[in-house]
N, CA, C and O atoms as CSV, one atom per row, in Angstrom:
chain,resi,resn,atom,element,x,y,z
A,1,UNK,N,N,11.008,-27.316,15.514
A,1,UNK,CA,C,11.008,-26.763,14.181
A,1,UNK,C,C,10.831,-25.248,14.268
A,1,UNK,O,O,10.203,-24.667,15.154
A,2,UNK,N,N,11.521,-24.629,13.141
A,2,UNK,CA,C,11.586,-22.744,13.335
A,2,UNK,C,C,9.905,-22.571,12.718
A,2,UNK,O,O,9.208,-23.188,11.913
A,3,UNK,N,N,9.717,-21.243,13.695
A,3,UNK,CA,C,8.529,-20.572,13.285
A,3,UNK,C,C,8.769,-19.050,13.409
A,3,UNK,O,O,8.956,-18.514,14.502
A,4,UNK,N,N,8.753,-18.315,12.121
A,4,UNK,CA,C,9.221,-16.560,11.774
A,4,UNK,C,C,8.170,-16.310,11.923
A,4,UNK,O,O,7.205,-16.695,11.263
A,5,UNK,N,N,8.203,-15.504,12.975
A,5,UNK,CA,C,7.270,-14.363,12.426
A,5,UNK,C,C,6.908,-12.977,12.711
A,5,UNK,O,O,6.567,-13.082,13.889
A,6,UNK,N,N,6.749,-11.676,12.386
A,6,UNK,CA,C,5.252,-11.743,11.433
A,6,UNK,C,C,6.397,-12.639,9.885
A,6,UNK,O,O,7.575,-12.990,9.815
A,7,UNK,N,N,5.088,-12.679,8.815
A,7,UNK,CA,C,5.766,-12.953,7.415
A,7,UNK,C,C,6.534,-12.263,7.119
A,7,UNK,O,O,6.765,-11.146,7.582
A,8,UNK,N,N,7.089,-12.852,6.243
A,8,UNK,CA,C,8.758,-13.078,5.739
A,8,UNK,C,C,8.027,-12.644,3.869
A,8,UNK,O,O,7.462,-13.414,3.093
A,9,UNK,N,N,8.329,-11.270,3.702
A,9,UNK,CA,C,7.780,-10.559,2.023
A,9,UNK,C,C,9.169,-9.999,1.272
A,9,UNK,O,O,9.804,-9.016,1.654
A,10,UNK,N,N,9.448,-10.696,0.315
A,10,UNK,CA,C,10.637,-9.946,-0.388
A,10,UNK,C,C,10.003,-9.271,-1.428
A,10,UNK,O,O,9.590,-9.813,-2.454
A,11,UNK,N,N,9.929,-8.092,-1.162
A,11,UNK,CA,C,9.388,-6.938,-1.772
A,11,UNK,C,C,10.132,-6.596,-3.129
A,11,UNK,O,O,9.623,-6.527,-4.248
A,12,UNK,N,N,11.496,-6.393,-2.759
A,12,UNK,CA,C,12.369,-6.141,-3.705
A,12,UNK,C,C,12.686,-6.668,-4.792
A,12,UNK,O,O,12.960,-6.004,-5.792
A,13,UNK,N,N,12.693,-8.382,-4.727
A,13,UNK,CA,C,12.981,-8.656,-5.778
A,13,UNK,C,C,11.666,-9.215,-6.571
A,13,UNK,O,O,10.584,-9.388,-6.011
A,14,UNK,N,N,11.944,-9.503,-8.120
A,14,UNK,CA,C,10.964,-9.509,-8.960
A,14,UNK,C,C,9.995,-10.308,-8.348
A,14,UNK,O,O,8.996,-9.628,-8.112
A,15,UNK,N,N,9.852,-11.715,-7.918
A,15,UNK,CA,C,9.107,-12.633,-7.796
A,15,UNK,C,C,7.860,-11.774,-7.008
A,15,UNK,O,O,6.772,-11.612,-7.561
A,16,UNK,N,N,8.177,-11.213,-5.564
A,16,UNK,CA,C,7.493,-10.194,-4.473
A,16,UNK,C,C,7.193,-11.326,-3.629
A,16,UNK,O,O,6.527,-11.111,-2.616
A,17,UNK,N,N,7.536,-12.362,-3.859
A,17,UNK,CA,C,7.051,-13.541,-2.499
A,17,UNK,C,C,6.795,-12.822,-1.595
A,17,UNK,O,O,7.130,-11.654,-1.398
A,18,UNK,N,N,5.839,-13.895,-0.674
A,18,UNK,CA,C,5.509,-14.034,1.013
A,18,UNK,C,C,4.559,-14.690,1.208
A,18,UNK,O,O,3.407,-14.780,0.784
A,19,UNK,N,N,5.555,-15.422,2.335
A,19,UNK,CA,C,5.131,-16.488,3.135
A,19,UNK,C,C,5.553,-16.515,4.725
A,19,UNK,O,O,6.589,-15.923,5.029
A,20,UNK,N,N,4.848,-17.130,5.677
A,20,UNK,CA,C,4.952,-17.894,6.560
A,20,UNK,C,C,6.072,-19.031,6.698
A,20,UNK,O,O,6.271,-19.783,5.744
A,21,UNK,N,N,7.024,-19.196,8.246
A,21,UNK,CA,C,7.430,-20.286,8.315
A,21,UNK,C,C,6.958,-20.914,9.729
A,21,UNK,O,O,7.544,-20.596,10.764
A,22,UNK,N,N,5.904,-21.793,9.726
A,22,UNK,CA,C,5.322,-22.406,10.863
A,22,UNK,C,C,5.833,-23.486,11.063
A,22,UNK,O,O,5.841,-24.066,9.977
A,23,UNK,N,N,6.302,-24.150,11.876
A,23,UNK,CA,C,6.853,-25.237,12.602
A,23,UNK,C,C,7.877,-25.895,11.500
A,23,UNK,O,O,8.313,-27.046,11.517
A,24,UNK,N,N,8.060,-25.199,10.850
A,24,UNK,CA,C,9.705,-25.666,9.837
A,24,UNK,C,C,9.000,-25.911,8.798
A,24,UNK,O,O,9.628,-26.629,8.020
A,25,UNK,N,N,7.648,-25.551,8.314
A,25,UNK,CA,C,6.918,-25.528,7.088
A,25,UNK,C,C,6.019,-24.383,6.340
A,25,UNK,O,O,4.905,-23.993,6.691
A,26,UNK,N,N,6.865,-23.903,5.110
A,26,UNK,CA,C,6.674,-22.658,4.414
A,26,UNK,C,C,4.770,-22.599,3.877
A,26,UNK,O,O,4.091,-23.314,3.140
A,27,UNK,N,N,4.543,-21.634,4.522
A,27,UNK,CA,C,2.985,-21.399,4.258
A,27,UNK,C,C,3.277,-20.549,3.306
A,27,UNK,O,O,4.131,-19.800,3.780
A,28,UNK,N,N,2.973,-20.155,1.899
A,28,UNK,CA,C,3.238,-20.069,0.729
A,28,UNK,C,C,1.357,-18.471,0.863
A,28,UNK,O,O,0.205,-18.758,1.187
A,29,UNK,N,N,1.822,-17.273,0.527
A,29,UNK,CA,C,0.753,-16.743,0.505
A,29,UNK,C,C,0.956,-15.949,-1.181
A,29,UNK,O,O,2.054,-15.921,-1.737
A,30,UNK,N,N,-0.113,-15.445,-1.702
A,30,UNK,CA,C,-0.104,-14.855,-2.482
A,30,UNK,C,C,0.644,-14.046,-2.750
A,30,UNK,O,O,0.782,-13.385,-1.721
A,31,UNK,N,N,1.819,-13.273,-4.222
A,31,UNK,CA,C,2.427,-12.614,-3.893
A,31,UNK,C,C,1.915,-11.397,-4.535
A,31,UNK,O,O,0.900,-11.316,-5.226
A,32,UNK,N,N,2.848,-10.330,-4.184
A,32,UNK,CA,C,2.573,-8.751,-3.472
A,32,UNK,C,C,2.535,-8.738,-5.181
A,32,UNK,O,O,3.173,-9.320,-6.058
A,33,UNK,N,N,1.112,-7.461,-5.145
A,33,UNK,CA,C,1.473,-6.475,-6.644
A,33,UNK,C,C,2.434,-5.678,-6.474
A,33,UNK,O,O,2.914,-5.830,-5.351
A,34,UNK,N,N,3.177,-4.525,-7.354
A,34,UNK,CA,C,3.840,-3.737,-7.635
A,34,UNK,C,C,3.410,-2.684,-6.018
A,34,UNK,O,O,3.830,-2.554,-4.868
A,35,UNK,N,N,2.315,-2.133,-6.918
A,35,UNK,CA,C,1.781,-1.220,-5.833
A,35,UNK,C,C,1.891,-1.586,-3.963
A,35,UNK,O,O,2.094,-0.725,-3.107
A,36,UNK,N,N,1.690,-3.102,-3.700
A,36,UNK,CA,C,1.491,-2.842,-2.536
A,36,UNK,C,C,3.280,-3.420,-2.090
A,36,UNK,O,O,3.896,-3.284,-1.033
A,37,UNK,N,N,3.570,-3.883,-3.011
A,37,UNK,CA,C,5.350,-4.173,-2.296
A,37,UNK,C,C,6.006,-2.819,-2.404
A,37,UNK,O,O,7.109,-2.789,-1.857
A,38,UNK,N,N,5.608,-1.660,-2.980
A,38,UNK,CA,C,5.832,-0.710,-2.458
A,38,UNK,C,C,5.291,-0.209,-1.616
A,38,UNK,O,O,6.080,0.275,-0.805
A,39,UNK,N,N,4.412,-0.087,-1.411
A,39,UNK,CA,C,3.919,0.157,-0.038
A,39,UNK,C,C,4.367,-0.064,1.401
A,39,UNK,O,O,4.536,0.654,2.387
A,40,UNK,N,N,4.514,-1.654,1.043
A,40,UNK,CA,C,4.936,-2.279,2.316
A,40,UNK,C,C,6.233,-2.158,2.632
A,40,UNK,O,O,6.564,-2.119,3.817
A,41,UNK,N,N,6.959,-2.097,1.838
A,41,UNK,CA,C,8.301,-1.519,1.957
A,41,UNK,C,C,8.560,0.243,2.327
A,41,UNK,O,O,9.496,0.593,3.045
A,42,UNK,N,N,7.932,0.880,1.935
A,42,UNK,CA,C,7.638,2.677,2.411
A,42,UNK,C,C,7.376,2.173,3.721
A,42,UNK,O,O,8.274,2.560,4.468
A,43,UNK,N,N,6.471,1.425,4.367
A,43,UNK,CA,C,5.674,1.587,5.789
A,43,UNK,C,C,6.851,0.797,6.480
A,43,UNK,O,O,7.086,1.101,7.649
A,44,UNK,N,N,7.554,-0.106,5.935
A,44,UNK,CA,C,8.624,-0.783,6.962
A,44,UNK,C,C,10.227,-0.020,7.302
A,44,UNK,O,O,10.956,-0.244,8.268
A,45,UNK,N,N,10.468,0.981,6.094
A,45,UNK,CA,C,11.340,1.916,6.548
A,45,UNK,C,C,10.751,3.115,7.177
A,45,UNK,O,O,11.550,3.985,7.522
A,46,UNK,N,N,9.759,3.270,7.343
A,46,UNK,CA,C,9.231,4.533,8.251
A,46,UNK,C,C,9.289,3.748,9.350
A,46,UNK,O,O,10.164,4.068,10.155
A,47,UNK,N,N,8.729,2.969,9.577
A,47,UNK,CA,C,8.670,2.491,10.861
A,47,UNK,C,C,10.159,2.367,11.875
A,47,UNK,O,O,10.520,2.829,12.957
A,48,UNK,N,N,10.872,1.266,10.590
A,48,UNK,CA,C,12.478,1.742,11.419
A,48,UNK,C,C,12.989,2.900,11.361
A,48,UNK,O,O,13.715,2.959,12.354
A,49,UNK,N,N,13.052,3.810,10.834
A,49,UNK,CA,C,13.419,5.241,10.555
A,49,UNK,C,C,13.023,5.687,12.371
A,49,UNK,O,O,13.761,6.292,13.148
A,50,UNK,N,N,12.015,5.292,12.561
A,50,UNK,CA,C,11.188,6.112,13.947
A,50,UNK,C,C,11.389,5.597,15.148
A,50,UNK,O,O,11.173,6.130,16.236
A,51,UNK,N,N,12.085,3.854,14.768
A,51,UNK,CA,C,12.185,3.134,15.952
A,51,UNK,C,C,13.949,3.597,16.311
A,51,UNK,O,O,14.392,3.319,17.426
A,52,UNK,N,N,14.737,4.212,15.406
A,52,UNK,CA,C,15.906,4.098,15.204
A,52,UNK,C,C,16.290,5.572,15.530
A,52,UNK,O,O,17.430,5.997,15.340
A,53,UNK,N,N,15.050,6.495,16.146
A,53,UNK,CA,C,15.358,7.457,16.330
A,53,UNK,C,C,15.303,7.348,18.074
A,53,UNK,O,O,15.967,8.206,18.656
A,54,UNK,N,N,14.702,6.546,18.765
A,54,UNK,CA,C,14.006,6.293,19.998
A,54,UNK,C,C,15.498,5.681,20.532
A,54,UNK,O,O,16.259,4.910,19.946
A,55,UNK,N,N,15.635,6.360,21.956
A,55,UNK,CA,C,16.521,5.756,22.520
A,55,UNK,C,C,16.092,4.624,23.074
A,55,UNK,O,O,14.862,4.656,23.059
A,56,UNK,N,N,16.502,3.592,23.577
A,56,UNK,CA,C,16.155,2.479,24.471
A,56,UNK,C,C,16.618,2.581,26.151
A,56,UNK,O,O,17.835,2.686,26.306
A,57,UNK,N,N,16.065,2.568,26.992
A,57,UNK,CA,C,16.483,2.528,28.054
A,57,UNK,C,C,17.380,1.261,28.529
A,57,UNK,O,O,16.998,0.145,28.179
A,58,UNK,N,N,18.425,1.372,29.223
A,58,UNK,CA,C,19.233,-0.007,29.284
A,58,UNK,C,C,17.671,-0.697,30.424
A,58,UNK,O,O,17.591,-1.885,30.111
A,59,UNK,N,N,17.139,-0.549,30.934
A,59,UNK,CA,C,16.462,-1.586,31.660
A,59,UNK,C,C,15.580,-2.392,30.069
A,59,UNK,O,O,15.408,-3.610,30.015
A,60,UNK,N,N,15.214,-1.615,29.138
A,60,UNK,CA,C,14.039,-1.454,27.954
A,60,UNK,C,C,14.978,-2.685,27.594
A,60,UNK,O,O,14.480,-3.809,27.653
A,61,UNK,N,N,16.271,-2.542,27.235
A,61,UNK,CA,C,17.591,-3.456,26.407
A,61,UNK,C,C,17.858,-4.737,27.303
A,61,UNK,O,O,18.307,-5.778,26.823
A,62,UNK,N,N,17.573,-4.592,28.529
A,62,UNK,CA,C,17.732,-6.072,29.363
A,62,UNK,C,C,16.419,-6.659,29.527
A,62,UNK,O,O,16.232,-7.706,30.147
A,63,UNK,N,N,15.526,-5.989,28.977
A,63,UNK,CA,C,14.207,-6.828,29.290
A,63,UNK,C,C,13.810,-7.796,27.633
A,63,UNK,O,O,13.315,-8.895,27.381
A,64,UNK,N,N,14.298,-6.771,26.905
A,64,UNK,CA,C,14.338,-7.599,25.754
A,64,UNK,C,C,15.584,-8.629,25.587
A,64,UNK,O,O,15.572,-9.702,24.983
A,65,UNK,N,N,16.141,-8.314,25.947
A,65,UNK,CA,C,17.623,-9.464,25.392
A,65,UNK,C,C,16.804,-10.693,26.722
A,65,UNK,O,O,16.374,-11.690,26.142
A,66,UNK,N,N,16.602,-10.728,28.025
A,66,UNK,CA,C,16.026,-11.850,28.382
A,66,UNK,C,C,14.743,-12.405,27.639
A,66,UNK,O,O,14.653,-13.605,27.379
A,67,UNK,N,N,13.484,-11.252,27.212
A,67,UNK,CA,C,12.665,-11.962,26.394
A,67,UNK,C,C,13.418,-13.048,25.387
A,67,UNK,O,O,13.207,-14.261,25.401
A,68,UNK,N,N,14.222,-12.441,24.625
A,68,UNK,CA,C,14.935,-13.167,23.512
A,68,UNK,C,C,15.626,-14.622,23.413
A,68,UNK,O,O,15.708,-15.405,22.467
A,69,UNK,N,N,16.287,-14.722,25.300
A,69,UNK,CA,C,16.736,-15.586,25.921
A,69,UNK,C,C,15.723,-16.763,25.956
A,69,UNK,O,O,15.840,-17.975,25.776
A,70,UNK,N,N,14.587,-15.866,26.285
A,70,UNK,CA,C,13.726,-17.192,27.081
A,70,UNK,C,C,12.958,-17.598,25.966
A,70,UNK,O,O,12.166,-18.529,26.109
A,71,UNK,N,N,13.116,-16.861,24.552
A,71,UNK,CA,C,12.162,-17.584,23.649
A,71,UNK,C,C,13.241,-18.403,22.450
A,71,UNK,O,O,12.960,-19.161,21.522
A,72,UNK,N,N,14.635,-17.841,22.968
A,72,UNK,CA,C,15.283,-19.319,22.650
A,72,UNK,C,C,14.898,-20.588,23.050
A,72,UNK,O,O,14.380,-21.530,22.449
A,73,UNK,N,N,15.257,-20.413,24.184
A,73,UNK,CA,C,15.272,-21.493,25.075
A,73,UNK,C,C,13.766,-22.433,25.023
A,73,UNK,O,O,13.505,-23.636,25.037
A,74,UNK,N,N,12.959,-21.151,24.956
A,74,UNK,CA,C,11.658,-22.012,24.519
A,74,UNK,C,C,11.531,-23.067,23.424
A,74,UNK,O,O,11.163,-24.234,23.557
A,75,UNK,N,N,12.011,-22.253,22.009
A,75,UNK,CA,C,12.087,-22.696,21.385
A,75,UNK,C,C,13.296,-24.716,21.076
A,75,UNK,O,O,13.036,-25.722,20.416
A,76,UNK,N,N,14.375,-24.371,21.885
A,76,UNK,CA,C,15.093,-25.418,21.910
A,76,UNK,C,C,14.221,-26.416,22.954
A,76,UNK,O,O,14.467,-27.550,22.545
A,77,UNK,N,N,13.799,-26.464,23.494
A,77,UNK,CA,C,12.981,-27.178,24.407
A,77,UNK,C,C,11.512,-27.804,23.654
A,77,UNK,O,O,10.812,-28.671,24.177
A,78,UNK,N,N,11.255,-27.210,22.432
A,78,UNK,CA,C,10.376,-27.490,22.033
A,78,UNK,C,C,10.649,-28.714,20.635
A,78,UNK,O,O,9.818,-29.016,19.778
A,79,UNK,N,N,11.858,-29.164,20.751
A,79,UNK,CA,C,12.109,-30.303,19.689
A,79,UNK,C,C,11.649,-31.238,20.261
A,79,UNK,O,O,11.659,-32.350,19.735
């Protein structure tokens, strides 16, 4: 079963949900005021803004694409 994470916050639209998806079951958390779904949305485009300025080293890009590999694979192994 899929597990996202960190949480999964739709800031944008009216509702502001967020929740958790742990082992293919939505953990349901309180949703965001005004104030802090803006917030959290300011701090998540700064953050990519800064990560998107950073080159990656191709060793940096093969160590992640195998992480990625092996936590597929984890994951398919885990049905």
């Amino acid at each position: 079963m899929a597990t996202v994470r960190p949480s999964i916050a739709v800031c944008d639209a009216p509702c502001k949900s967020h929740y958790f998806i742990m082992a293919g079951k939505v953990e349901w958390l309180p949703a965001f005021s005004n104030a802090m779904a803006t917030s959290v949305m300011r701090s998540q485009i700064a953050r990519h803004a800064i990560v998107d300025t950073k080159r990656r080293s191709w060793s940096s890009r093969v160590r992640a694409t195998i992480a990625r590999a092996y936590n597929k694979l984890k994951s398919i192994l885990q049905m």
